[in-house]
C-alpha positions as semicolon CSV with decimal commas, in nm:
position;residue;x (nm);y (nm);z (nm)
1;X;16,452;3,342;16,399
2;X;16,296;3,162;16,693
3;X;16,544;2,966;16,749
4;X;16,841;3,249;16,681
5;X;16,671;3,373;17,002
6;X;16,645;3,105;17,242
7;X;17,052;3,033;17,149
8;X;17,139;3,349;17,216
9;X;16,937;3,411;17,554
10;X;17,077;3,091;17,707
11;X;17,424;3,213;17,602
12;X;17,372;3,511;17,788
13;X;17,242;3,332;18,122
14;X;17,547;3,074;18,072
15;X;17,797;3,415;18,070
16;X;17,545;3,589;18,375
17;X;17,619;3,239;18,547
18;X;17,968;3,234;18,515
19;X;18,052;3,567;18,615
20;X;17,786;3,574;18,929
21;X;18,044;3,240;18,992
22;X;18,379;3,418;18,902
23;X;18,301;3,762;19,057
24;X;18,251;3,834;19,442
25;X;18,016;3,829;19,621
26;X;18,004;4,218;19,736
27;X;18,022;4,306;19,331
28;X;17,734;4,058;19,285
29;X;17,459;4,310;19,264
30;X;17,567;4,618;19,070
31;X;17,726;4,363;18,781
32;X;17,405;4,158;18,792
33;X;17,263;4,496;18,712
34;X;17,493;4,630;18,443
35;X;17,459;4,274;18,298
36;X;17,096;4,285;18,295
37;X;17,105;4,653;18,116
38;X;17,351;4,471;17,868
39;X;17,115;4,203;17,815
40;X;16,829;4,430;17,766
41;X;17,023;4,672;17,514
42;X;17,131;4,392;17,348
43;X;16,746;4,249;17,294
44;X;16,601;4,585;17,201
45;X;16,930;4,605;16,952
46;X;16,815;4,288;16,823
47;X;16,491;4,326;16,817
48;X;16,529;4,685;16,645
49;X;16,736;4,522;16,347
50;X;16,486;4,222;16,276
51;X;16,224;4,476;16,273
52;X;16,453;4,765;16,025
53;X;16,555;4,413;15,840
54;X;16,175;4,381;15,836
55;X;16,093;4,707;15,701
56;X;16,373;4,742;15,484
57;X;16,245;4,382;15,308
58;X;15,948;4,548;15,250
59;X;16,099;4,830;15,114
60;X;16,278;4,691;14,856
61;X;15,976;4,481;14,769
62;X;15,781;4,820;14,713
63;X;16,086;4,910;14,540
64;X;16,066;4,679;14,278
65;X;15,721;4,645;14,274
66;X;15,733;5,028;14,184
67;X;16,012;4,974;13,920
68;X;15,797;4,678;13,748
69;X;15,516;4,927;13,737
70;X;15,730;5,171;13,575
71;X;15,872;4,939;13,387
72;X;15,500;4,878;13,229
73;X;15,439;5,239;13,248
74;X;15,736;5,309;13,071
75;X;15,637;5,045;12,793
76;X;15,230;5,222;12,771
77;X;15,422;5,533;12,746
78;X;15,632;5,458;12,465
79;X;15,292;5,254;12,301
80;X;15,068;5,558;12,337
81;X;15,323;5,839;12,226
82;X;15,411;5,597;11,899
83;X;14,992;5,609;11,856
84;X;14,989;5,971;11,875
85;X;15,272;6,004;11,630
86;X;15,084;5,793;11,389
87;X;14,770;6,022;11,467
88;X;14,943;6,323;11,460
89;X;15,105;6,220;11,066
90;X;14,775;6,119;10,978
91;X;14,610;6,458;11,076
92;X;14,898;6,641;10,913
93;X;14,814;6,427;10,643
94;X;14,458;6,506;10,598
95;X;14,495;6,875;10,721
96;X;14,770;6,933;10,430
97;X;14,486;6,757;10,207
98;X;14,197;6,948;10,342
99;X;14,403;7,222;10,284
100;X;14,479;7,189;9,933
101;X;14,127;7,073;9,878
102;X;14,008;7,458;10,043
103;X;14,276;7,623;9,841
104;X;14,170;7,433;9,494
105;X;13,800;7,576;9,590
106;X;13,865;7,888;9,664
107;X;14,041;7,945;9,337
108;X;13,731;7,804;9,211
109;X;13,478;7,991;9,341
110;X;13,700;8,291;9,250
111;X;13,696;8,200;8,871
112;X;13,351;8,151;8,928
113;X;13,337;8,526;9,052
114;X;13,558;8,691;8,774
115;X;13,274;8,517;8,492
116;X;12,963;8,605;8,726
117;X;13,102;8,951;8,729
118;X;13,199;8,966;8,316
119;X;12,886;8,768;8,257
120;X;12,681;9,033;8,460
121;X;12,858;9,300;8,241
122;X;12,765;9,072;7,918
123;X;12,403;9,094;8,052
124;X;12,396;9,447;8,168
125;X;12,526;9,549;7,795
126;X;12,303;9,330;7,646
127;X;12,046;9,472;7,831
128;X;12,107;9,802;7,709
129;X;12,169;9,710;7,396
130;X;11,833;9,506;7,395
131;X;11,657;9,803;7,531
132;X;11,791;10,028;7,278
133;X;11,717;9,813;6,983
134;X;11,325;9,760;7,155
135;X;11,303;10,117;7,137
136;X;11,401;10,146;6,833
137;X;11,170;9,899;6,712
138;X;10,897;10,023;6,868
139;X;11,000;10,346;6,652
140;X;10,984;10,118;6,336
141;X;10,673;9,940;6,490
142;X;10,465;10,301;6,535
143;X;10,630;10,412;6,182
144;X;10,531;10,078;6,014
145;X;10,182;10,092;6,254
146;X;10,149;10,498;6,081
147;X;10,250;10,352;5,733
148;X;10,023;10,050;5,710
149;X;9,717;10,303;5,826
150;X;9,784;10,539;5,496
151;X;9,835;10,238;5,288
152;X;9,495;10,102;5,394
153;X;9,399;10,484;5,376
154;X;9,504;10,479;5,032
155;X;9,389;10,106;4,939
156;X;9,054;10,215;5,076
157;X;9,077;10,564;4,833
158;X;9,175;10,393;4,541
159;X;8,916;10,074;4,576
160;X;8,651;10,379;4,613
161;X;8,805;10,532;4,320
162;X;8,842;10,231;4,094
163;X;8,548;10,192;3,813
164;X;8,238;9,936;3,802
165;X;8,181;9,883;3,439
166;X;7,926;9,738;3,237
167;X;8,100;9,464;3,019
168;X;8,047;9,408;2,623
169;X;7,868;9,094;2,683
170;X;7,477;9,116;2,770
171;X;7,548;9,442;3,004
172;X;7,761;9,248;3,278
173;X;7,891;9,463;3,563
174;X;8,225;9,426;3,670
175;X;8,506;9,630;3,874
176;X;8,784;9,718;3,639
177;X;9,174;9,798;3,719
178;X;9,265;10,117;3,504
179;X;9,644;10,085;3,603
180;X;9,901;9,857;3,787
181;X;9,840;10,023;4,126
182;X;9,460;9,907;4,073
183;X;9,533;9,565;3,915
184;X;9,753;9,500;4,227
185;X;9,438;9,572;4,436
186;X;9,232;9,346;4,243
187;X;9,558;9,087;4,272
188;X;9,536;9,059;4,621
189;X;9,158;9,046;4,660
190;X;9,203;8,675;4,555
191;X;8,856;8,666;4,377
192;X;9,033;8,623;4,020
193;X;9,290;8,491;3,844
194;X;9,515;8,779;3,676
195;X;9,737;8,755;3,330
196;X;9,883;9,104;3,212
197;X;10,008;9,129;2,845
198;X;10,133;9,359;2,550
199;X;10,044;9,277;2,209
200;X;10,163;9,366;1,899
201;X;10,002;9,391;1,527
202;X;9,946;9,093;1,382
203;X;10,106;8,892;1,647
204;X;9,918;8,600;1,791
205;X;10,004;8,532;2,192
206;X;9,924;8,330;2,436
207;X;9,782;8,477;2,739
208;X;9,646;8,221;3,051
209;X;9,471;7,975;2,860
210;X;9,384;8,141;2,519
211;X;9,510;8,319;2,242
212;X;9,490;8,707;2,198
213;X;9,591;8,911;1,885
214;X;9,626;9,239;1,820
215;X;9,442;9,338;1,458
216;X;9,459;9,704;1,489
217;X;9,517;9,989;1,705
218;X;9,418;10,366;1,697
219;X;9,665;10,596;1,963
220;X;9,452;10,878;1,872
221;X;9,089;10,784;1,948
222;X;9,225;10,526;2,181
223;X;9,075;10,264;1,997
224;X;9,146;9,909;1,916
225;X;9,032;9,549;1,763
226;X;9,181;9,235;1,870
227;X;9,052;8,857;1,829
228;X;9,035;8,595;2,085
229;X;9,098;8,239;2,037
230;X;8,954;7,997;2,266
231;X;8,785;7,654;2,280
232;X;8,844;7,589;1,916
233;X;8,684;7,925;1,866
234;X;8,764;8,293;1,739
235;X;8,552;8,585;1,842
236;X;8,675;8,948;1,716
237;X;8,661;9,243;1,976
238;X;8,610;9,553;1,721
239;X;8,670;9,871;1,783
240;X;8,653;9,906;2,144
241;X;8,790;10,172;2,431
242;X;9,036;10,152;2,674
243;X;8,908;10,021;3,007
244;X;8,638;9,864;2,879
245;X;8,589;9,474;3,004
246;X;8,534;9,280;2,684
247;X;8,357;8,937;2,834
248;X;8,368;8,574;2,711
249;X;8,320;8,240;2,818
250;X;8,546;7,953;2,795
251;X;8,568;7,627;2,918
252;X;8,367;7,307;2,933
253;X;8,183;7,435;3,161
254;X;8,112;7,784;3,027
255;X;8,294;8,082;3,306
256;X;8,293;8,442;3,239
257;X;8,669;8,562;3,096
258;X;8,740;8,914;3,085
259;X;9,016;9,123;2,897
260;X;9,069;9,475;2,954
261;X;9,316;9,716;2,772
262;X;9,472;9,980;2,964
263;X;9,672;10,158;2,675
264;X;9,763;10,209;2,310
265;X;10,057;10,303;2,203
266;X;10,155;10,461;1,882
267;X;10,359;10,172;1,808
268;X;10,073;9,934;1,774
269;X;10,083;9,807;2,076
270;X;9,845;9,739;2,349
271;X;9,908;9,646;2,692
272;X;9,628;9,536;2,951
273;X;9,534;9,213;3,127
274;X;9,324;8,907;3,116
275;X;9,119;8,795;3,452
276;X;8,932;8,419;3,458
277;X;8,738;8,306;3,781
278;X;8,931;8,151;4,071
279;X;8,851;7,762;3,964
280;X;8,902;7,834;3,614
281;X;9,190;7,667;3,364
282;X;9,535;7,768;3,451
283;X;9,816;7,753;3,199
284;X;10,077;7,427;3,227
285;X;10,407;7,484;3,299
286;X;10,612;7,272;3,055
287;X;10,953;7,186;3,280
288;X;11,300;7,285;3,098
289;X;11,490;6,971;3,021
């Protein structure tokens, strides 16, 4: 560009030269002057378009250093919107699972409702069933509570009412049943072991662990004689009264047996009931084949 300039300045001093030659003298001045302007308009010209050449270089090098940095803008742009698509399916994704996940719930915890609300019915009617059939047995309770106290009432009547008698054998004491009711008593005292028979005439039966026979029987004066069978022995109860203990002893060791008649019957029959002690014999129970 140097150069460009020198040529161009010595081409106009060559022209200036020839024309200060060619023109006259008297015209000398005033086109020495307009040359001169020339020369100077032409310089700035030049010197105006290397420096607009100058800036418009520069220009276009912003220019397409601009349009390079779109260019990569351009290409982040189109990376970062395919990232958010990905993001966004992936949130639609999970929200649409989320969501079906809250929806499966809440249909759960309303099932969960409908049988806490039909099991708190279940429980409120059981309840008042349960309350009803506790008062009600608390009615039973306080009847059974009023019925056990007259039956102990009674048991304690009747025990004061039943007989201590003096047995046949060397003047023995003992308490006596005169009926069922009192032989059920004795029963559940536990203190004996009780048998209850009927005999007839003539008939020899076994009653506990001996043999008892009926020999005769008087309805009328309420009397009777029977024979007892025991040990290999026979001893004969004659003429005796109802309700009176008729004692023997039986065993290897020797324990106090006691039979006591309760009735005679105009059929010669006699019913009553046998009574051994607690440890005493008990008859063997042959199994059916």
């Amino acid at each position: 560009m140097c150069c460009r300039t020198v040529s161009i300045s010595e081409g106009w001093k060559h022209m200036r030269d020839e024309m200060v030659q060619a023109t006259p003298r008297s015209y000398s001045g005033a086109l020495f002057a307009a040359i001169a302007v020339a020369m100077l308009l032409g310089i700035g010209a030049m010197i105006w378009s290397y420096s607009l050449s100058n800036k418009l270089a520069v220009q276009q090098q912003a220019t397409a250093d601009a349009a390079a940095q779109n260019t990569k803008l351009s290409a982040a742009l189109q990376e970062t919107d395919a990232r958010l698509n990905v993001a966004t399916d992936a949130l639609k994704t999970s929200l649409g699972i989320t969501q079906q996940q809250l929806d499966t719930r809440s249909k759960a915890l309303q099932v969960r409702e409908a049988r806490g609300e039909q099991t708190t019915a279940r429980l409120a009617t059981a309840q008042e069933q349960t309350a009803g059939q506790v008062a009600a047995v608390q009615t039973d309770v306080g009847g059974v509570k009023t019925d056990v106290a007259k039956t102990q009432t009674d048991l304690a009547e009747t025990n004061n009412q039943m007989m201590s008698m003096k047995g046949d054998l060397n003047g023995h004491s003992t308490l006596i049943a005169r009926n069922s009711d009192e032989l059920e008593i004795l029963k559940h005292k536990g203190d004996r072991n009780y048998y209850e028979f009927t005999l007839a005439r003539g008939v020899k039966q076994e009653v506990g662990t001996v043999g008892l026979m009926l020999k005769r029987a008087d309805s009328k004066r309420s009397k009777f004689t029977l024979s007892v069978f025991s040990d290999d022995k026979q001893y004969e109860k004659k003429d005796k009264s109802l309700n009176e203990p008729l004692q023997f002893y039986s065993g290897k060791e020797p324990m106090l047996f006691e039979i006591v008649v309760n009735n005679v019957s105009a059929k010669n029959t006699v019913t009553g009931y046998l009574s051994s002690p607690k440890n005493a014999p008990v008859p063997v129970v042959v199994a059916e084949r």
